[in-house]
C-alpha positions in Angstrom: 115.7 -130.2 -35.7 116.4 -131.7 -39.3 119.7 -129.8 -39.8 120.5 -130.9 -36.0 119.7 -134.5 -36.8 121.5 -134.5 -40.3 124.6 -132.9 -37.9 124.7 -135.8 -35.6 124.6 -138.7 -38.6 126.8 -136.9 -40.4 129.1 -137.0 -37.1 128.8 -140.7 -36.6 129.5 -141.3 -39.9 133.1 -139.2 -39.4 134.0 -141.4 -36.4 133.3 -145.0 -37.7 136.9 -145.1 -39.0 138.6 -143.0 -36.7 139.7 -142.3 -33.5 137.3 -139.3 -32.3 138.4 -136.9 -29.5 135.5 -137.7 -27.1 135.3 -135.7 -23.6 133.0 -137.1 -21.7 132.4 -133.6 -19.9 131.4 -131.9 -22.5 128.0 -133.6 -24.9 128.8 -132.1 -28.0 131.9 -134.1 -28.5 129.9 -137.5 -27.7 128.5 -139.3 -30.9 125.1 -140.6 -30.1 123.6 -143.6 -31.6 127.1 -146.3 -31.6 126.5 -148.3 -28.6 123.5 -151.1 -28.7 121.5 -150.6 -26.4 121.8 -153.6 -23.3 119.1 -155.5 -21.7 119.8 -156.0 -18.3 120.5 -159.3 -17.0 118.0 -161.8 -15.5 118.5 -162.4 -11.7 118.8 -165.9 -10.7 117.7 -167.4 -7.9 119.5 -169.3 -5.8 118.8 -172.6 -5.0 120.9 -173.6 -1.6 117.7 -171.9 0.4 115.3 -174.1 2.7 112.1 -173.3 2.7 108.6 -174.4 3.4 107.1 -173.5 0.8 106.2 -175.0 -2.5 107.2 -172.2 -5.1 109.4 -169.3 -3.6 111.9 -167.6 -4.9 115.3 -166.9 -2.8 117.9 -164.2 -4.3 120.9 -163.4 -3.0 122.3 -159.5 -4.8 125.3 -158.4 -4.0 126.1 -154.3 -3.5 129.2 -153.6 -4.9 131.5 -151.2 -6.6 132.0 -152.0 -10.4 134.0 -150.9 -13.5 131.0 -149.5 -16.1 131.4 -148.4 -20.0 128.8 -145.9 -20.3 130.0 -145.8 -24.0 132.2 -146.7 -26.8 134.7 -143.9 -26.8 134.8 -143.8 -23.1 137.1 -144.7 -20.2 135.4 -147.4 -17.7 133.7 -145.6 -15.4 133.3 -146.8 -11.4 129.3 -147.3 -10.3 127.7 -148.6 -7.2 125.6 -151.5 -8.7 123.2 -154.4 -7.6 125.5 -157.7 -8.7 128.0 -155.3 -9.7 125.9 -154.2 -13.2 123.8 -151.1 -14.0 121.0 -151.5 -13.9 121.2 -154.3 -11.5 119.5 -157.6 -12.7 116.0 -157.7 -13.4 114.0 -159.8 -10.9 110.4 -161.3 -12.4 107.9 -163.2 -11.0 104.4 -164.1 -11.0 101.9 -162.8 -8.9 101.4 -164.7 -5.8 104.7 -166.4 -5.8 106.4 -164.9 -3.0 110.0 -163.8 -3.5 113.0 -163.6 -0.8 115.9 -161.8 -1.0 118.8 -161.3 0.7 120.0 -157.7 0.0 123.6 -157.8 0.5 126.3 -154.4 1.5 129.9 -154.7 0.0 129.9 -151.3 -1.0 133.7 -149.3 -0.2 133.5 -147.0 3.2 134.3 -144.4 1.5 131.3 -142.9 -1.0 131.7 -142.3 -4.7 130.0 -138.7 -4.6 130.2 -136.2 -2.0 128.1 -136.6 1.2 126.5 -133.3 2.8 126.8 -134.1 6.3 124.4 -131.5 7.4 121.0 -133.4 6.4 119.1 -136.0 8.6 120.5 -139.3 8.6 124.0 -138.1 7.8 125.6 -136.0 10.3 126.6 -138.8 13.1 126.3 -141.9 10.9 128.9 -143.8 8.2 128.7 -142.0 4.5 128.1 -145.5 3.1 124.8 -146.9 3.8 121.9 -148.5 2.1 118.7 -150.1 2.2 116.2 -151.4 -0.8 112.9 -150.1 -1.4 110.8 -152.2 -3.9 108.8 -149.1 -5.3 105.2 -150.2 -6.1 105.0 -153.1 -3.6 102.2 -154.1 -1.5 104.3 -155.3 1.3 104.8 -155.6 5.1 106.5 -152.5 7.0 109.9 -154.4 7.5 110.4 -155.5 4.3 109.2 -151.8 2.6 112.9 -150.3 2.7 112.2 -147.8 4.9 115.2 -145.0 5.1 116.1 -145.8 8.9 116.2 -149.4 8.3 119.8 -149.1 6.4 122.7 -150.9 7.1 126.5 -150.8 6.3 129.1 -153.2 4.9 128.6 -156.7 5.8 125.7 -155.0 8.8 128.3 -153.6 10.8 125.9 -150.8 11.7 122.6 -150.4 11.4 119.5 -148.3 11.2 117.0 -147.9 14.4 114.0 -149.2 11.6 116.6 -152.0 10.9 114.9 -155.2 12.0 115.5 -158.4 9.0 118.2 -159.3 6.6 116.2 -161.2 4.4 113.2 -159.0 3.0 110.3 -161.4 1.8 108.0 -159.8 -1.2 104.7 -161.7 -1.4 103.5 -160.0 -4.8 100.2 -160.3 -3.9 99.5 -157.3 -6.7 99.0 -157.5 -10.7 101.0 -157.7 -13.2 103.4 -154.6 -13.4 106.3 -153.0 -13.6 107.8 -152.3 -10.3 111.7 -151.3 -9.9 113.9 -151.5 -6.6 116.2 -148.8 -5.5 118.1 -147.5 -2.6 115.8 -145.2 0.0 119.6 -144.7 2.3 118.2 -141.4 4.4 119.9 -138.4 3.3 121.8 -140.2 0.7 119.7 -141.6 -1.8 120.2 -139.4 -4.8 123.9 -140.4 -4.2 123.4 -143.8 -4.3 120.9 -144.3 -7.2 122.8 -141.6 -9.3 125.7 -143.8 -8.6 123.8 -147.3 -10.0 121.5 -148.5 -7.6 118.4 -149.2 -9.1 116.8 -152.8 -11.1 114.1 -153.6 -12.4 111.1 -156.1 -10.8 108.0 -157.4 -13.2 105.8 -159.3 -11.7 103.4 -161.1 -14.3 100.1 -162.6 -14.2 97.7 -165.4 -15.9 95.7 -161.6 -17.0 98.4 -160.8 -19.5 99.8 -163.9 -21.4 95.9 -164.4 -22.0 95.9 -161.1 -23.6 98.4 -162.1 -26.3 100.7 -159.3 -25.6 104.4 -159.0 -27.4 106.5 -161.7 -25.2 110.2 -161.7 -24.7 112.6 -161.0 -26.4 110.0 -158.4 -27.6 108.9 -157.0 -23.9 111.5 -154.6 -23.5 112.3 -152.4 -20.5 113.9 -148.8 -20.7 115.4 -147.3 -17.5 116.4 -143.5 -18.8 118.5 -141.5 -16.9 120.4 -137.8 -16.8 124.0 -138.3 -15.9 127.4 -135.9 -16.2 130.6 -137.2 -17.0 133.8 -135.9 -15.5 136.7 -135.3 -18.4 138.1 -138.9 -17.1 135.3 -141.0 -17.3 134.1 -141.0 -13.6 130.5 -139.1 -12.6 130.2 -136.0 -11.7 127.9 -134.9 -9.2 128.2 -130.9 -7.4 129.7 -130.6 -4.0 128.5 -127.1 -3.5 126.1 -126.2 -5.9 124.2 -123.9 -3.8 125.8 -120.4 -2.6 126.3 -118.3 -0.9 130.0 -119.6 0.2 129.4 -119.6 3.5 127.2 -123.1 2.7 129.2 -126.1 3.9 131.0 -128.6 1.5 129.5 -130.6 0.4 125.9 -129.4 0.2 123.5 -130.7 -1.7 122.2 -128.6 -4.2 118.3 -128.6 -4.9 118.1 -129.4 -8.3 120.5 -131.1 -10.2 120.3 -132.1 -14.0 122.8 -134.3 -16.0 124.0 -133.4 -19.6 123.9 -136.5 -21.3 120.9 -139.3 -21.3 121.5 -142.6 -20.1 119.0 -145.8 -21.4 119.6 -148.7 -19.9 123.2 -148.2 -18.9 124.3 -146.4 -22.4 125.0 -142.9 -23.3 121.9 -142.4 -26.1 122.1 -145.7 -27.3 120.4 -147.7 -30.4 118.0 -150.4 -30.5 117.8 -153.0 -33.6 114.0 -153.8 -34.1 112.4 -156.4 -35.9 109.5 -154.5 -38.3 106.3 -155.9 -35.7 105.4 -155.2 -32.3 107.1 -154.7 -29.3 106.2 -153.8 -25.8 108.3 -151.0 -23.8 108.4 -151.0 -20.1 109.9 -147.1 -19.5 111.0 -146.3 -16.3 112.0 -142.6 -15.6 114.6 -142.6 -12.8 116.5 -139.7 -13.1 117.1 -137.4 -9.8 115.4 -134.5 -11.1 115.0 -134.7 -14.9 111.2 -134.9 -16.2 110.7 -136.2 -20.3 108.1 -135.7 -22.6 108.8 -138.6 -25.1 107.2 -138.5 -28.5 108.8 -140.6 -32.3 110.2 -138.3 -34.5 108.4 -140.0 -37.8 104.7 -139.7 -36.0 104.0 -143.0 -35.1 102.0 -143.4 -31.9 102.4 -145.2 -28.8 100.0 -147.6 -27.4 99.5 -147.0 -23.9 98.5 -150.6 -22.1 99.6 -149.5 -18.5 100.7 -147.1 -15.9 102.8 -147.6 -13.0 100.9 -150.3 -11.3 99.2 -152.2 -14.0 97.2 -152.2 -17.0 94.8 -150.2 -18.0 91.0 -151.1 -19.4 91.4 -149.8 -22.5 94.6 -148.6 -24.5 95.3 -145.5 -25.4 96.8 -144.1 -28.3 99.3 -141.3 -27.3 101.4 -139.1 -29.5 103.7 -137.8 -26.8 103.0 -138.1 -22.5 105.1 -136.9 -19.6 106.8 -139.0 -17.2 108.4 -137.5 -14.0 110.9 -139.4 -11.8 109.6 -142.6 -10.4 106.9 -142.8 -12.9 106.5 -146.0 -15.4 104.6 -146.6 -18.5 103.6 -149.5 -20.2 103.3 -149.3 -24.1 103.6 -151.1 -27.3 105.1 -149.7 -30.6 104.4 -151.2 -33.8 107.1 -150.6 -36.4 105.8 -153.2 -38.9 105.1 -150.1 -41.3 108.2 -148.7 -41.2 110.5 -151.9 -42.6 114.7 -150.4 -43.1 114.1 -147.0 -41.2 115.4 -145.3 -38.5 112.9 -143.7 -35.4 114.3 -141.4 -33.0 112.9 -141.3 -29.4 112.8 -137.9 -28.8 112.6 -135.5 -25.3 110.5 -132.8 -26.1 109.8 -131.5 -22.1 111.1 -128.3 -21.5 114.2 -128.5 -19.1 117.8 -126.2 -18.7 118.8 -126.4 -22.2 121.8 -129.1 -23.1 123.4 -130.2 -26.4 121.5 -133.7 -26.9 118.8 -133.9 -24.0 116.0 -133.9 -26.8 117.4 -136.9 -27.9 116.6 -140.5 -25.9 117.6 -143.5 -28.3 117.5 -144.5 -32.1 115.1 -147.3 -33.2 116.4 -149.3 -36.2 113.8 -151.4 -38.1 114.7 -154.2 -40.0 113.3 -155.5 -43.1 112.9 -159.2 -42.3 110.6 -161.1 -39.1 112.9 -164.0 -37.7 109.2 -165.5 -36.4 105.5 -164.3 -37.2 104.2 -161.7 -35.1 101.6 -163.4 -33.4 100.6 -160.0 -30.6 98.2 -157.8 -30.2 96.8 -154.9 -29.0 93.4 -155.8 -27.1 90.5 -153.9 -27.7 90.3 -154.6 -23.5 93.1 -155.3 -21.1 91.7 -155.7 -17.7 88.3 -154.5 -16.0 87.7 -151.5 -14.4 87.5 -151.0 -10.7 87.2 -147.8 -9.5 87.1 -146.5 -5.9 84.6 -144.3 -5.0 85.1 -140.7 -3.4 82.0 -141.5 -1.4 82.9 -144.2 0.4 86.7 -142.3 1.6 86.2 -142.0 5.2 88.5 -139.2 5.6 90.2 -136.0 3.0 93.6 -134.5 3.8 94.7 -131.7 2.6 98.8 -132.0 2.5 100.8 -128.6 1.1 104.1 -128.7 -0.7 106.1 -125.7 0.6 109.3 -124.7 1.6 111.5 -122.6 4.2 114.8 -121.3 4.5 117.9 -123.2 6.7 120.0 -122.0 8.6 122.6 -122.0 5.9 120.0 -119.7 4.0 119.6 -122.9 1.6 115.8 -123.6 0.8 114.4 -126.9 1.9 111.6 -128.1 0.3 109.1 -129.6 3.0 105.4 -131.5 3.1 102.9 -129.6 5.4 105.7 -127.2 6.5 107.5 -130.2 9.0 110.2 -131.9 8.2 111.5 -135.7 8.3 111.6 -136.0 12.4 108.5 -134.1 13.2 106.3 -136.6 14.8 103.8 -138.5 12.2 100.9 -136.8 11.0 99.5 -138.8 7.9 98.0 -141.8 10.0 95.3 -143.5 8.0 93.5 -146.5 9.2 93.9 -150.2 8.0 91.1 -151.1 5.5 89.9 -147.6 5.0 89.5 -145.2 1.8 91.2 -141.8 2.0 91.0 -139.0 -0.4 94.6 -136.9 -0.3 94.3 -133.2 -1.8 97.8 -132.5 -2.7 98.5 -128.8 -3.1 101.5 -127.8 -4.9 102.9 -123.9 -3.8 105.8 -123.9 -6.0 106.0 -123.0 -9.8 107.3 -126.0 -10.4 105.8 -129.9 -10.9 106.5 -132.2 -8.3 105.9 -136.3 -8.3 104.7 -137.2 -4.7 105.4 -141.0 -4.3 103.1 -142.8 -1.1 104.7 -146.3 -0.3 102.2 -149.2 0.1 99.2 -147.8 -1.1 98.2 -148.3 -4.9 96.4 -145.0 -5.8 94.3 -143.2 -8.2 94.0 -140.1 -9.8 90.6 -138.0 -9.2 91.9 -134.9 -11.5 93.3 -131.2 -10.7 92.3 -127.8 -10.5 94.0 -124.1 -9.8 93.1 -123.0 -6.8 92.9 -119.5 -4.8 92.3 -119.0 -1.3 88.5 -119.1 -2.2 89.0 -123.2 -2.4 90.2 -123.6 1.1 87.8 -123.4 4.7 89.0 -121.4 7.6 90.8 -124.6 8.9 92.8 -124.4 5.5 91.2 -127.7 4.0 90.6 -127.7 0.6 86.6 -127.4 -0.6 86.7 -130.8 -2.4 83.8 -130.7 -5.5 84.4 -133.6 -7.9 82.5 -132.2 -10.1 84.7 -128.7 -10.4 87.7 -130.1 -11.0 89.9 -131.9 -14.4 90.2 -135.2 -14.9 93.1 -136.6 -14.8 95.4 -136.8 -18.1 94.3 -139.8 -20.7 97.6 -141.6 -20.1 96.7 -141.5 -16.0 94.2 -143.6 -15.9 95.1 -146.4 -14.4 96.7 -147.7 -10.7 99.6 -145.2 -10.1 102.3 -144.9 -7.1 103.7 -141.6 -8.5 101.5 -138.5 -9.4 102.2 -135.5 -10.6 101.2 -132.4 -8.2 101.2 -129.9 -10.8 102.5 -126.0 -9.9 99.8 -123.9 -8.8 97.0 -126.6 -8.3 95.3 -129.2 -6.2 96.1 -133.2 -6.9 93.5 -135.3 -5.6 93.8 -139.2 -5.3 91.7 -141.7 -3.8 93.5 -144.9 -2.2 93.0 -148.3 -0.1 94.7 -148.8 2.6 94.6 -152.0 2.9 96.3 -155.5 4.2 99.5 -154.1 5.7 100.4 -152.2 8.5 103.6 -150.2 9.9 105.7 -147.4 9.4 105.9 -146.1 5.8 106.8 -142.9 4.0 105.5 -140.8 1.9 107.9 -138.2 -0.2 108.8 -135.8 -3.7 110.7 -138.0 -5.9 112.9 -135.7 -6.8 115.7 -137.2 -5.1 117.5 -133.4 -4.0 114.1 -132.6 -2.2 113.3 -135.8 -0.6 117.0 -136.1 0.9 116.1 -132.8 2.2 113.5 -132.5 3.3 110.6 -133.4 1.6 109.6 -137.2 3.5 107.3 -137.7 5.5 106.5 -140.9 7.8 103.0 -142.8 7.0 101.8 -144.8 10.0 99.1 -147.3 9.1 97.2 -147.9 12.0 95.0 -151.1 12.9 
């Protein structure tokens, strides 16, 4: 790793002052570390909305098509983005303040990446279609995103789920880091690969009591795997699963980029100040899982997980994050005044010139204001829900069969997207989900609505499952959950070869949700399912 790391400076060095033959295509011709890394924009609301009440907040974003320089030495590359920027703007607000916004389609008719036409949602409908889903929301069915309420350019055609233009979030939820994407059946992996995806923080009075590193030292980090085409433009397969006799385009069912993205940049570098910062990190890559870890050491302080803070920190020297998943840290680099800190992947994944490598941290030597944050001994109390009060268990089984086409599609419980709904919890209940993984690989199972927890895992063998094929549930048997997990999650990582169980509210809201992997190649096809809350 040194003599790799000396290789790459050395190669920086030999293109400050000249013009270096960069192929976008191919990694190993790409310096790393020469583009700052970008902050994405603040959305703004706008202020020509009527309403009622006293503080709301009314945006207006605009889909559109956009001319993008992942880095230096590239050509502008065309993305999908929200405002025309990845990522799109960052929306914050405070909890309780209810937020508006009118999600708007101007995207071409024509897509940027090749559609497979064989998958639900696709085969009789335009390629170009969208709809937001605010991931982590408690919010009411219509304005969830759900993947039949999509809609074209300027609404020409809609979705049968379609039913409002303007989606209304009322953030009735702690302070977090939520981020909004498309959730297009069929076609999401295309449209989020291609830029659609922003960040959404809501804050809370909890926080800013806690003294916690403000802006401009509250940082968020959106890492992505992306591939390059030799002229700039991404590349994404059209047939990347044979035999021939496959259509084309057909969506392949894993797909990993050779180059990491932060933020908008191609392995980018951040100039800190030598105090504390706080680092919102958002993994939403299609496929791509990261186990992050500094390369002089230093740990991270862990203050949150997906939904929220946690009671206590945690001090981490590496932690996994799959697709979807967020964590909350702060970073203290007061002791390390004029040197440089590499954010390193060390997650085993299809080997690639670079993908060890996230960013480069550059400390400074002077403060441009005392560093007044801290870390809390306590961040927020602990609530837990109790397994005995979960008026129901379900066992759900990540498995797979074989299309028509021969391609495998992965699937939840063996059905797929249109099979009528089975997952119908009850308003104001507790339910207990035992989520057992089939494959040899990890998968992150995302539930919409529902704020969840993690009970632990175990391996099991047909020994842990009653004739009926539910899983023989023994708190007491099984591993708690990973040190960075405890906290409110969305996302959870069924591990290969075990059972995940999670305990959850359903509360507030009802409607027609979903429930999917987050790998985006296997919920396109066909790993979603629907999630009918019932009164």
């Amino acid at each position: 790793m040194d003599e790799y790391l000396h290789n790459i400076s050395q190669m920086n060095e030999d293109t400050k002052n000249l013009d270096f033959n960069v192929n976008p295509s191919n990694p190993e011709t790409i310096p790393k570390f020469v583009d700052a890394l970008p902050i994405p924009d603040r959305a703004k609301p706008v202020n020509n909305y009527c309403s009622t009440k006293e503080e709301e907040l009314y945006y207006e974003i605009d889909m559109k098509a956009a001319e993008h320089k992942f880095h230096k030495f590239f050509p502008y590359t065309t993305i999908w983005g929200y405002n025309g920027t990845y990522p799109g703007p960052t929306i914050e607000t405070r909890k309780d303040v209810s937020a508006k916004v009118k999600w708007i389609n101007h995207l071409p008719k024509k897509h940027l990446l090749p559609v497979d036409h064989t998958l639900h949602g696709t085969i009789d409908t335009p390629d170009v279609r969208t709809v937001v889903h605010l991931h982590g929301a408690n919010v009411a069915a219509d304005s969830d995103g759900h993947p039949e309420a999509w809609y074209t350019r300027d609404n020409k055609y809609v979705g049968q789920k379609y039913t409002r233009e303007v989606y209304e979030y009322t953030n009735h939820q702690a302070g977090a880091t939520l981020w909004y994407h498309d959730h297009a059946i069929g076609i999401t992996r295309l449209n989020v690969y291609a830029g659609l995806a922003g960040f959404y923080l809501i804050r809370d009075y909890n926080e800013k009591r806690l003294k916690l590193p403000e802006e401009p030292y509250d940082i968020p980090f959106m890492i992505q795997d992306k591939s390059f085409n030799e002229d700039g433009s991404l590349f994404y397969p059209d047939n990347a699963t044979p035999p021939v006799e496959n259509p084309i385009p057909s969506t392949p069912s894993f797909f990993f980029g050779n180059t990491i993205v932060v933020n908008g940049k191609v392995w980018p570098y951040l100039d800190v100040e030598p105090r504390k910062y706080r680092f919102r990190i958002l993994n939403a890559s299609n496929l791509r899982s990261y186990d992050l870890k500094l390369s002089n050491g230093e740990v991270f302080h862990q203050i949150g997980t997906d939904l929220g803070l946690l009671h206590h920190p945690v001090e981490l020297d590496s932690f996994i994050l799959q697709p979807a998943e967020r964590i909350d840290l702060i970073i203290d680099f007061s002791a390390y005044k004029g040197q440089e800190i590499l954010l390193q992947n060390v997650a085993q994944g299809p080997p690639s010139p670079g993908t060890e490598l996230i960013m480069k941290f550059r400390v400074g030597t002077e403060l441009k204001s005392p560093d007044t944050s801290t870390i809390p001994k306590e961040l927020r109390p602990l609530h837990k829900l109790e397994p005995e009060l979960a008026i129901r268990e379900r066992t759900v089984h990540l498995d797979e069969m074989t299309d028509h086409y021969g391609r495998a599609v992965h699937l939840l419980n063996h059905r797929m997207w249109d099979a009528p709904a089975t997952e119908k919890p009850k308003l104001d209940t507790i339910e207990i989900w035992h989520i057992v993984n089939h494959f040899n690989f990890a998968h992150p199972v995302h539930l919409h609505l529902v704020h969840f927890q993690i009970l632990g895992r175990k391996l099991f063998t047909e020994e842990d499952f009653k004739e009926d094929g539910d899983y023989k549930f023994d708190l007491e048997k099984i591993n708690p959950p990973l040190k960075y997990e405890n906290g409110p999650k969305d996302v959870v990582r069924a591990e290969p070869g075990e059972v995940t169980s999670i305990i959850m509210h359903f509360k507030e809201h009802c409607g027609d949700y979903v429930w999917h992997c987050h790998i985006l190649e296997h919920e396109d096809n066909d790993m979603m399912r629907p999630l009918v809350v019932e009164k």
